[in-house]
Structure formats: C-alpha cells, structure tokens
C-alpha positions as MATLAB code, in Angstrom:
seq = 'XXXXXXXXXXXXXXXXXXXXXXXXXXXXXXXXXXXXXXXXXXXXXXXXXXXXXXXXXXXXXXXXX';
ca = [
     -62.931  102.820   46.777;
     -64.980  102.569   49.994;
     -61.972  100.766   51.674;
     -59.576  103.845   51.422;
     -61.531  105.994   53.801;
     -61.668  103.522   56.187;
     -57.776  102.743   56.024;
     -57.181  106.497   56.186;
     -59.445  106.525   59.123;
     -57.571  103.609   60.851;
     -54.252  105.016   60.242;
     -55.291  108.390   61.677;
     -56.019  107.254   64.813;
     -53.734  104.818   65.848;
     -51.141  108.166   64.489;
     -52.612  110.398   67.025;
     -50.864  108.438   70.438;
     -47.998  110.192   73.292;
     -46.317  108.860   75.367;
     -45.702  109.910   79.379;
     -42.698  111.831   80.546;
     -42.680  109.857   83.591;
     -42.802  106.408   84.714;
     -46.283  105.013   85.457;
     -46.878  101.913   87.610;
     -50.695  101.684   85.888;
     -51.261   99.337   82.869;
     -50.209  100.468   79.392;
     -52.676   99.889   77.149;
     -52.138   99.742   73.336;
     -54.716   99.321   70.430;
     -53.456   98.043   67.160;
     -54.900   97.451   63.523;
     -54.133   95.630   61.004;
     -55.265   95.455   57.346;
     -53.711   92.568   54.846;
     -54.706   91.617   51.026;
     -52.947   89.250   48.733;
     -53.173   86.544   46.884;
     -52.309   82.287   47.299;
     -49.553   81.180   44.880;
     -50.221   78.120   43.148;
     -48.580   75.119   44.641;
     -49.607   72.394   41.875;
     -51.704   72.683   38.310;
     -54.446   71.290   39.546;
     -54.966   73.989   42.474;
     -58.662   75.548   42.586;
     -59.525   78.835   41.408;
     -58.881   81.609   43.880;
     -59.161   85.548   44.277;
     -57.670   88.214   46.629;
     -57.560   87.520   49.971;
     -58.690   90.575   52.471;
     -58.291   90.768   55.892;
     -58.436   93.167   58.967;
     -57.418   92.880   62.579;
     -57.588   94.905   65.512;
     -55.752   93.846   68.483;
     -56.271   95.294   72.246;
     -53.807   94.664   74.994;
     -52.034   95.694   78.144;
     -48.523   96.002   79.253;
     -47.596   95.504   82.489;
     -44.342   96.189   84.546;
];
C-alpha cells in the first residue's frame, strides 16, 4: 500500500492547473504522469512464467503557437 500515496500525490498535482483568460504568445508548458500495471496474455503453452507489469511515466513538454 505504499503505491497509493504516491498515486494520490500524483493525481493531486497535476489536478491543481488554470488556465489564462487571455492569449499568451510565451510557451505553454504542460507536465504529465502516467502510471500503468497489467499483465501479458499468453500467446502459446509454452510461454514463460510472468507477473504484473508496473510502470510510471512522467512526460514534460511545451506548446508553441
């Protein structure tokens, strides 16, 4: 249960964004996360042995006009 209060944390930051009233010719600038888990489906009987699969992105970028 140490992963929930990080993906609370996460998700409570990238919830706490505005937006501008009025048109800005500066960058835009977004930050992004991701978190994934899930598991491979078997594609044959003799596939290997596998668990959950866990995975976290974040992902920095700029808009420009």
């Amino acid at each position: 249960m140490k992963v929930a209060p990080l993906i609370f944390s996460m998700l409570l930051g990238t919830t706490l964004t505005a937006q501008i009233s009025s048109e800005s010719t500066a960058y835009s600038r977004f930050f992004t996360t991701e978190a994934l888990a899930g598991i491979t489906a078997e594609a044959n009987e003799g596939f290997p042995e596998r668990g959950i699969q866990k995975n976290i992105f974040f992902h920095y970028g700029s808009y420009t006009d």
